[in-house]
RONULO-493690 format. One record per residue (C-alpha): residue number from 1; residue in three letters; x, y, z. Coordinates in nm, 3 decimals, always signed. Layout:
BEGIN
[site NUM "ALA" [X Y Z]] ...
***
This chain:
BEGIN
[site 1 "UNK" [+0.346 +2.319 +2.294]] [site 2 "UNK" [+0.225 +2.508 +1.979]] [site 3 "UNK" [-0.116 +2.472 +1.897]] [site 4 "UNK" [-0.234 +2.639 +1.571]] [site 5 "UNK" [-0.606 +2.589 +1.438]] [site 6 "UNK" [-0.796 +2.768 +1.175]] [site 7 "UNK" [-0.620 +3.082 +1.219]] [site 8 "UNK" [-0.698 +3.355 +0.973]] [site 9 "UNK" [-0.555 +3.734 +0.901]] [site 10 "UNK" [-0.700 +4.001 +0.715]] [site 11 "UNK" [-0.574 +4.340 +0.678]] [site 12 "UNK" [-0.857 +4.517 +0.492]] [site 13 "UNK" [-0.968 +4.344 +0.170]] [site 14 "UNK" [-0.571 +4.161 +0.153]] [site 15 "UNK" [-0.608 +3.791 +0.285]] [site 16 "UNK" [-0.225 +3.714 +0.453]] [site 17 "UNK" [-0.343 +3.459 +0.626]] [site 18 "UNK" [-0.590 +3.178 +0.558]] [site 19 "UNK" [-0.714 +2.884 +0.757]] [site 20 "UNK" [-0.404 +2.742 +0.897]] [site 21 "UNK" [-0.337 +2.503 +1.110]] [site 22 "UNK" [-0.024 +2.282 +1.251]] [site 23 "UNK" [+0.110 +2.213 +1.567]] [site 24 "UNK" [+0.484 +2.231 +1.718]] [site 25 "UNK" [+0.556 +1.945 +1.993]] [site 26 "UNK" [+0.813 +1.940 +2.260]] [site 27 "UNK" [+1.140 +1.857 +2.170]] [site 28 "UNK" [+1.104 +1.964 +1.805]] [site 29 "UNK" [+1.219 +2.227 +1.581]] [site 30 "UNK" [+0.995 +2.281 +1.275]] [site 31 "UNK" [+1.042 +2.493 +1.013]] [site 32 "UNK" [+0.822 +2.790 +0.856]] [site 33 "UNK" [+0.890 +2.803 +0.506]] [site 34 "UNK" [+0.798 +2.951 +0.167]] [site 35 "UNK" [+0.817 +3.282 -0.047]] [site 36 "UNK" [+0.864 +3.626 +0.072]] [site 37 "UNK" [+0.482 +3.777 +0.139]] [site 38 "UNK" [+0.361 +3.421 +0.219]] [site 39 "UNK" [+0.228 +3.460 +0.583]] [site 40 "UNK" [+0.544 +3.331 +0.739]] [site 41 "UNK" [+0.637 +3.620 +0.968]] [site 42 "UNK" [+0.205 +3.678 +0.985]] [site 43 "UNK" [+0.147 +3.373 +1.174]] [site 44 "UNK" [+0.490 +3.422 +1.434]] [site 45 "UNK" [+0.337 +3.779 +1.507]] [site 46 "UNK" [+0.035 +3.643 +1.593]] [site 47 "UNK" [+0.143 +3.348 +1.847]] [site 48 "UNK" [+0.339 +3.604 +1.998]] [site 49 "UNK" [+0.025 +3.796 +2.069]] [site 50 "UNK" [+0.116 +4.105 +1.874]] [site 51 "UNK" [-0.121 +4.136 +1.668]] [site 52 "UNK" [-0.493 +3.905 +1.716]] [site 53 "UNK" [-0.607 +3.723 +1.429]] [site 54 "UNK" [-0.881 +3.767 +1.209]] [site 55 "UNK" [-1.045 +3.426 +1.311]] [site 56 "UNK" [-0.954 +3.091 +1.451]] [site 57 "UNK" [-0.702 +3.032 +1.762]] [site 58 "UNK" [-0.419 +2.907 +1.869]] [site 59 "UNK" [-0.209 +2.783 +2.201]] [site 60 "UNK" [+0.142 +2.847 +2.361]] [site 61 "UNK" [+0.209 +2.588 +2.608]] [site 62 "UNK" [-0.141 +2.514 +2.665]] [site 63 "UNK" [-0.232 +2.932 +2.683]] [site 64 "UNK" [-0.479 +3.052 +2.444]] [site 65 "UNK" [-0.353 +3.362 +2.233]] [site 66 "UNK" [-0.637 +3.587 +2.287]] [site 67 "UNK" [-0.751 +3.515 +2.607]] [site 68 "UNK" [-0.411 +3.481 +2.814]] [site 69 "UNK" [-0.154 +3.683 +2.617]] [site 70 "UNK" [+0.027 +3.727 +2.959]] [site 71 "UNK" [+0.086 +3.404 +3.034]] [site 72 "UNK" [+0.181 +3.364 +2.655]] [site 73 "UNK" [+0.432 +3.588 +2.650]] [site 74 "UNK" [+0.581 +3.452 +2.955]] [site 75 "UNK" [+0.654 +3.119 +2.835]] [site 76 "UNK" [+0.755 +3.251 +2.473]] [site 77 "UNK" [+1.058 +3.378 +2.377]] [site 78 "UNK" [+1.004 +3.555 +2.045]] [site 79 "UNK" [+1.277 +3.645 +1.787]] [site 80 "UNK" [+1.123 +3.867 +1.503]] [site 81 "UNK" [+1.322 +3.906 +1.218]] [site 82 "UNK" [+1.402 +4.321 +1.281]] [site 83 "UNK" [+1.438 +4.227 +1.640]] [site 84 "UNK" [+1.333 +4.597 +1.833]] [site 85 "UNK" [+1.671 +4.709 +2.063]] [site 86 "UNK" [+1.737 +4.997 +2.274]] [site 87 "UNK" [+2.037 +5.159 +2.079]] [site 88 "UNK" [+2.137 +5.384 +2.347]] [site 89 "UNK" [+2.216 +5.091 +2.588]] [site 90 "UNK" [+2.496 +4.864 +2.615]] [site 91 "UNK" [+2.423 +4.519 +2.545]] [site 92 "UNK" [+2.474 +4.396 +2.895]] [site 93 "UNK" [+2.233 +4.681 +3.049]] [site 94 "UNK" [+2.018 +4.597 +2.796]] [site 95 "UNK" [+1.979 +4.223 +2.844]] [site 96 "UNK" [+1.959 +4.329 +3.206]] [site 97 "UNK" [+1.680 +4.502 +3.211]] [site 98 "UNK" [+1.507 +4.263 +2.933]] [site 99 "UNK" [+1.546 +4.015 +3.263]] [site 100 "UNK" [+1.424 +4.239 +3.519]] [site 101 "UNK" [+1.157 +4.283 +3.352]] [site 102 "UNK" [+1.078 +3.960 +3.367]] [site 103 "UNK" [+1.126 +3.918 +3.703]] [site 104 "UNK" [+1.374 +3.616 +3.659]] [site 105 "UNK" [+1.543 +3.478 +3.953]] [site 106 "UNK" [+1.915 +3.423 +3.956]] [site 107 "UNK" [+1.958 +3.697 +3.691]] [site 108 "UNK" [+2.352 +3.707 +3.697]] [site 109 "UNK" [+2.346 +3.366 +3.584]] [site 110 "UNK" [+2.103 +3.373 +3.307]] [site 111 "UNK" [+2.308 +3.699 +3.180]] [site 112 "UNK" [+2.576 +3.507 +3.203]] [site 113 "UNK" [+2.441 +3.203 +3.046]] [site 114 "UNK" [+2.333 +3.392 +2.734]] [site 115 "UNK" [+2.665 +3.620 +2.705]] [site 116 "UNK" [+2.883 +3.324 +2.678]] [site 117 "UNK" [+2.632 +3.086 +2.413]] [site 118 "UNK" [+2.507 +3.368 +2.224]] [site 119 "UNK" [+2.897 +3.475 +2.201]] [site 120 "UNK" [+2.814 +3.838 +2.327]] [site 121 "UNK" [+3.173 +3.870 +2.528]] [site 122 "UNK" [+3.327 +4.082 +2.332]] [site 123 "UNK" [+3.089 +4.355 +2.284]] [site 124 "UNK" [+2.953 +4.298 +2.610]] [site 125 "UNK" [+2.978 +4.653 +2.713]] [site 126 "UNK" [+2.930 +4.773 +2.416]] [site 127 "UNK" [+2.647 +5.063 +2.335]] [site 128 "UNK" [+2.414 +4.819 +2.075]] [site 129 "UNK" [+2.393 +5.108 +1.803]] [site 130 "UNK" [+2.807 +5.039 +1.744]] [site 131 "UNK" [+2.720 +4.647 +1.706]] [site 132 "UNK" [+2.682 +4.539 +1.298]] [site 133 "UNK" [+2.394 +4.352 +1.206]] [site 134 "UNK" [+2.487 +4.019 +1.306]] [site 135 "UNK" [+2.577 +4.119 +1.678]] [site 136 "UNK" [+2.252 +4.283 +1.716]] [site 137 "UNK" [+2.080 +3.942 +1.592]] [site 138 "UNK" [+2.293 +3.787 +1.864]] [site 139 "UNK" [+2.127 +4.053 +2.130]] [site 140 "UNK" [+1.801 +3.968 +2.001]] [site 141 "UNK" [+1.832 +3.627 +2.049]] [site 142 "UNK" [+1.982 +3.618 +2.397]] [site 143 "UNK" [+1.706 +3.822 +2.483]] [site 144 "UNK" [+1.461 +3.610 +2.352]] [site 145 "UNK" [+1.656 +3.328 +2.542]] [site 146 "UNK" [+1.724 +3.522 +2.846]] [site 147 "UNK" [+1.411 +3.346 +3.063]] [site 148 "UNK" [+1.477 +2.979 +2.944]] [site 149 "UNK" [+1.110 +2.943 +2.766]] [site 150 "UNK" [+0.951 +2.633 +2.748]] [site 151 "UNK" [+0.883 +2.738 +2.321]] [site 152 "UNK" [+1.092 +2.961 +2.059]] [site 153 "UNK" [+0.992 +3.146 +1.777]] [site 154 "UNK" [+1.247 +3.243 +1.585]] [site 155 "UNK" [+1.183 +3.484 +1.276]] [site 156 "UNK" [+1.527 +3.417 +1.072]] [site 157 "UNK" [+1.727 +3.406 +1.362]] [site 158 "UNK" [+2.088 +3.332 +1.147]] [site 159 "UNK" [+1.991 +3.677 +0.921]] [site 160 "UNK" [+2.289 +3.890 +0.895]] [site 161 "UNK" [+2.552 +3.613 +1.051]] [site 162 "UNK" [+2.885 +3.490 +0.887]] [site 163 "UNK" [+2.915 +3.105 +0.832]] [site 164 "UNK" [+3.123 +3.037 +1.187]] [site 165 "UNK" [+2.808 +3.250 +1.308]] [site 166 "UNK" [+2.569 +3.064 +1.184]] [site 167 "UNK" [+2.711 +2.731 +1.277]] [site 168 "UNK" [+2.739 +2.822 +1.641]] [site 169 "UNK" [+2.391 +2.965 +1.620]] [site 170 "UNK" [+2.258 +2.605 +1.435]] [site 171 "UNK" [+2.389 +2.414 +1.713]] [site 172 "UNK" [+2.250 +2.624 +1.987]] [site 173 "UNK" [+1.946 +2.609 +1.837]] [site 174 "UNK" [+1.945 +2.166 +1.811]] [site 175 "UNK" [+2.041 +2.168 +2.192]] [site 176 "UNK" [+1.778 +2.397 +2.308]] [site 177 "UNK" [+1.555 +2.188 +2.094]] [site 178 "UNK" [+1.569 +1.865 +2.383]] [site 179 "UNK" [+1.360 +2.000 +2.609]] [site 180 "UNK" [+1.140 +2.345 +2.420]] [site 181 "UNK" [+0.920 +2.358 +2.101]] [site 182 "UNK" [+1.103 +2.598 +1.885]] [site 183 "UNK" [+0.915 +2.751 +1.530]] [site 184 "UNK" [+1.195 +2.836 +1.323]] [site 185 "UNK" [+1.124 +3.058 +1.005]] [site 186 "UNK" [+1.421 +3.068 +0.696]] [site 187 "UNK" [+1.464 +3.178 +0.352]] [site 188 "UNK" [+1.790 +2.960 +0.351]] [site 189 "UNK" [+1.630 +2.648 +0.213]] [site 190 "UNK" [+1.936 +2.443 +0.324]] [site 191 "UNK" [+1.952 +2.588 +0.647]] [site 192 "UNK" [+1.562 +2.453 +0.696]] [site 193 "UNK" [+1.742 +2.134 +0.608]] [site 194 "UNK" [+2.019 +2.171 +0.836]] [site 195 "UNK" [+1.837 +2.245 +1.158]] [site 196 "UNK" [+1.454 +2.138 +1.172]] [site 197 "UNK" [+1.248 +1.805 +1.201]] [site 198 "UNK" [+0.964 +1.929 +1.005]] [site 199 "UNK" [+0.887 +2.154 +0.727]] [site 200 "UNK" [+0.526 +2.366 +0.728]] [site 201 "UNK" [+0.526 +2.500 +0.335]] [site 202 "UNK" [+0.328 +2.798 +0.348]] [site 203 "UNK" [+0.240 +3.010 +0.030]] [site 204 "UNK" [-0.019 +3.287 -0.048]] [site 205 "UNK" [-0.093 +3.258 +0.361]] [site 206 "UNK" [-0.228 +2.864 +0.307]] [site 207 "UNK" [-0.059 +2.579 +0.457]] [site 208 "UNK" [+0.006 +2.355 +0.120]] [site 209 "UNK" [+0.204 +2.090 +0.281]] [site 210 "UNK" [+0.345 +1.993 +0.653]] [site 211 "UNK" [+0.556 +1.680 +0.690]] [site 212 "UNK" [+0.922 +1.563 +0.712]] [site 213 "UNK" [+1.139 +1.653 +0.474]] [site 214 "UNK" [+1.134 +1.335 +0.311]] [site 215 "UNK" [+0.781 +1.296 +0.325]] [site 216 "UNK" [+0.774 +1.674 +0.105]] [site 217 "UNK" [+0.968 +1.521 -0.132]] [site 218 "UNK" [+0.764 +1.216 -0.197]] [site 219 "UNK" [+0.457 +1.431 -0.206]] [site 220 "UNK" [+0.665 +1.680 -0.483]] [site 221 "UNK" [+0.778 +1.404 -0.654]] [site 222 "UNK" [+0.596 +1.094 -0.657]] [site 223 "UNK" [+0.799 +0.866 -0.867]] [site 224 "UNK" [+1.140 +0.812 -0.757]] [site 225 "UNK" [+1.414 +0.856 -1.027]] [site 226 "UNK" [+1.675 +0.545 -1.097]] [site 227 "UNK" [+1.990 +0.554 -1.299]] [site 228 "UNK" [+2.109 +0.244 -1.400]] [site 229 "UNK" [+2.439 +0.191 -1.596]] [site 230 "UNK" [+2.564 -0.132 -1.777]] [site 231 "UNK" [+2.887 -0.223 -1.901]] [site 232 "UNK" [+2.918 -0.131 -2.233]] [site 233 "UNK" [+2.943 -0.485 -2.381]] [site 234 "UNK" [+2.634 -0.582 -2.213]] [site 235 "UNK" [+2.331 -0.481 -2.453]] [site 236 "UNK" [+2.006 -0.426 -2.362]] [site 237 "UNK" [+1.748 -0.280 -2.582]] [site 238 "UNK" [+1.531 +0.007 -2.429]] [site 239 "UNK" [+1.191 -0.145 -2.549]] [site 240 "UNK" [+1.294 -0.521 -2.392]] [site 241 "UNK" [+1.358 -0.273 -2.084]] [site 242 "UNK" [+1.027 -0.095 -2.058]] [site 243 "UNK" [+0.850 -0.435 -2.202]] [site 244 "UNK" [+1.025 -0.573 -1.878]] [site 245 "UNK" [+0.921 -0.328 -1.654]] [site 246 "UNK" [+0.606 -0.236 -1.784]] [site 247 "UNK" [+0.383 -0.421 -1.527]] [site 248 "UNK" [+0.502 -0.147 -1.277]] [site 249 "UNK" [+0.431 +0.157 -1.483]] [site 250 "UNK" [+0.787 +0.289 -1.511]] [site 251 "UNK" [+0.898 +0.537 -1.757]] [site 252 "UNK" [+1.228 +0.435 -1.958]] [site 253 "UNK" [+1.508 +0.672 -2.098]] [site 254 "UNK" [+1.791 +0.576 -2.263]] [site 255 "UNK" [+2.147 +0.770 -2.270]] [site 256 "UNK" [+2.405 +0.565 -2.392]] [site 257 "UNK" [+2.448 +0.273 -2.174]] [site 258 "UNK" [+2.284 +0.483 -1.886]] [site 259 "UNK" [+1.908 +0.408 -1.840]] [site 260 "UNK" [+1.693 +0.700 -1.623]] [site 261 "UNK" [+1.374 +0.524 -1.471]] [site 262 "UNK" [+1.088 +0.654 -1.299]] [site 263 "UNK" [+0.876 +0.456 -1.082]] [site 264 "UNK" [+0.640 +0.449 -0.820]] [site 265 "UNK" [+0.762 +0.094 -0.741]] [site 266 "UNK" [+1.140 +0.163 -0.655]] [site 267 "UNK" [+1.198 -0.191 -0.502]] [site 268 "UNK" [+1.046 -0.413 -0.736]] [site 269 "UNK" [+1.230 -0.277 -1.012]] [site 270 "UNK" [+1.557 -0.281 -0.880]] [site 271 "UNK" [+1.429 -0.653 -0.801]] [site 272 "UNK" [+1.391 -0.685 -1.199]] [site 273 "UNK" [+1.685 -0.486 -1.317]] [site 274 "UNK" [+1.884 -0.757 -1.094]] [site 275 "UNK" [+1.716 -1.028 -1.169]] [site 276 "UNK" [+1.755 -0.974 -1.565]] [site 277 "UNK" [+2.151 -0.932 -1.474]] [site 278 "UNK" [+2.162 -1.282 -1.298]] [site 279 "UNK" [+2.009 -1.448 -1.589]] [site 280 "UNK" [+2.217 -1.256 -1.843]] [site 281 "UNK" [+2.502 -1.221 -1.629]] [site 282 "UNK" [+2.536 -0.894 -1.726]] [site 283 "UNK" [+2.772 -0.637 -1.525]] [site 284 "UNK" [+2.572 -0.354 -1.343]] [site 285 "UNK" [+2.828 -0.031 -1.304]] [site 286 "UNK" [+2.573 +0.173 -1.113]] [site 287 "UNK" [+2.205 +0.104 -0.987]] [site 288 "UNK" [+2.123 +0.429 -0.782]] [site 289 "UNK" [+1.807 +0.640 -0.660]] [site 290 "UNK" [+1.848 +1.016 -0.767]] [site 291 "UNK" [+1.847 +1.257 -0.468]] [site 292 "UNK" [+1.617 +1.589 -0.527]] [site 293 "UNK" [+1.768 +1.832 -0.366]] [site 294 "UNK" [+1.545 +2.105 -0.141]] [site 295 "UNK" [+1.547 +2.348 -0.390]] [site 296 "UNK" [+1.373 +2.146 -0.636]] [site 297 "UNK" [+1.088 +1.989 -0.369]] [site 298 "UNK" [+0.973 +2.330 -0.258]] [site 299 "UNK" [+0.964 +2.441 -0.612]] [site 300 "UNK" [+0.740 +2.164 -0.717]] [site 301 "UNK" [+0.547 +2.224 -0.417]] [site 302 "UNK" [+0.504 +2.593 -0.488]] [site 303 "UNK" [+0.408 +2.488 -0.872]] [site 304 "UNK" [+0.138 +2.226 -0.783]] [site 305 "UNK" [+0.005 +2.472 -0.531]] [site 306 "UNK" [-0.012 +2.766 -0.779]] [site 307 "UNK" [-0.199 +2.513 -1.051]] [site 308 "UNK" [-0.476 +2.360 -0.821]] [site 309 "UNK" [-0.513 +2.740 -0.704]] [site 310 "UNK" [-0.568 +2.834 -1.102]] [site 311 "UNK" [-0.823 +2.503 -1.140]] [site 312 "UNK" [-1.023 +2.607 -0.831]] [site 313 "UNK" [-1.054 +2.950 -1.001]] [site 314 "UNK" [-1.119 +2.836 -1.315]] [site 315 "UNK" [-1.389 +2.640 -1.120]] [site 316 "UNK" [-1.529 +2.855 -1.007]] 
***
């Protein structure tokens, strides 16, 4: 549904976006994520044919960018994150005219449709320079809803919601998801979690990583992290430990009776670690992978990225 390939932006001598390429398929909702100034809200611009790009191409539902921005914009339904209103309408003129504009066919029912899940009701009548910032978010995402696209692009689409807001808005988004591609762009790191299939790390406007979420955090972090914890009366010396489990390459800490291992061999460990309580019959109070939570995969992304970046110059 989203086809993105080699795409470039330059604005003068300032590179915002380089080389990138990822797709979005039907039925899934991936996320656009990294630091402020990375490219993020770059690359939605572009697919919504805003602005061209430098170099390279990309597809909306099988319509090229640059040659058939018509037909692009026709089966898109862009959110950007200042999403432009007309202040001196009401929000159900406005929404009207975004559809007669488009020329959409049962019109009542698709203003309808987006009044009631975009929870507009209330200030349905309302002139959309009185709404606060969340409401007009709401008007820029029924409008952006208002035609039933086949793909989304949403540019921080929960920006300026409360939580009960942002909930509704999260769920919305997962059943739209069934049948559309949907780009979805966040500076919430847990919202990323909370809503998409697939993360695209951008940073410095290159693509450094585009996978699952768990798949990120095995790439971050290699090793996975055990904690193991005996019962007190059951010693075990930390060098028998590491002599034990040195044929996998795991790293060995010690903390009381609390060992912290690292390993790229998770199972076979835990296969040792048992097998050394059998024999001993030794009591094992905890035996656990440690979680990494999203903040700490994106930073270790955004590290590694920054130090290849500083080899290659070096390099060079």
């Amino acid at each position: 549904m989203i086809e993105v390939q080699n795409l470039s932006m330059s604005y003068g001598s300032v590179r915002a976006v380089e080389n990138c390429s990822f797709n979005v398929r039907k039925g899934e909702i991936v996320g656009l994520v990294g630091p402020n100034g990375a490219g993020k809200s770059t690359i939605m611009k572009i697919l919504a044919t805003q602005i061209y790009p430098t170099s390279g191409t990309a597809t909306v539902n099988g319509h090229d960018i640059t040659r058939e921005p018509l037909l692009v914009k026709k089966d898109l339904g862009f959110l950007p994150e200042q999403a432009p209103l007309y202040d001196n309408m009401e929000v159900r003129e406005y929404l009207d005219f975004t559809a007669r504009s488009r020329g959409i066919k049962g019109r009542r029912q698709r203003l309808k449709w987006v009044c009631e899940n975009c929870a507009l009701s209330s200030v349905w009548c309302r002139p959309i320079r009185e709404l606060s910032k969340g409401y007009r978010q709401r008007v820029g995402l029924a409008q952006a809803l208002i035609h039933d696209p086949p793909v989304l692009i949403l540019d921080e689409p929960t920006s300026g919601l409360d939580p009960l807001q942002i909930m509704e808005i999260r769920q919305l988004v997962k059943e739209l998801s069934k049948d559309k591609a949907i780009l979805f762009s966040s500076h919430i790191l847990q919202e990323i979690k909370a809503v998409t299939d697939r993360a695209v790390v951008i940073n410095g406007g290159r693509i450094m990583a585009d996978g699952r979420l768990d798949e990120l955090s095995k790439r971050a972090f290699p090793e996975t992290r055990l904690r193991v914890v005996l019962s007190p009366k059951d010693g075990v010396a930390l060098k028998e430990l590491e002599e034990l489990l040195a044929p996998h390459k795991a790293r060995v800490i010690r903390d009381g009776d609390t060992f912290l291992i690292s390993t790229r061999e998770p199972g076979p460990v835990k296969e040792k670690i048992a097998g050394l309580a059998l024999e001993r019959s030794m009591k094992i109070l905890e035996l656990s992978e440690e979680k990494r939570d999203l903040e700490e995969v994106f930073s270790a992304l955004l590290h590694k990225d920054a130090r290849i970046k500083k080899e290659n110059e070096g390099i060079s």
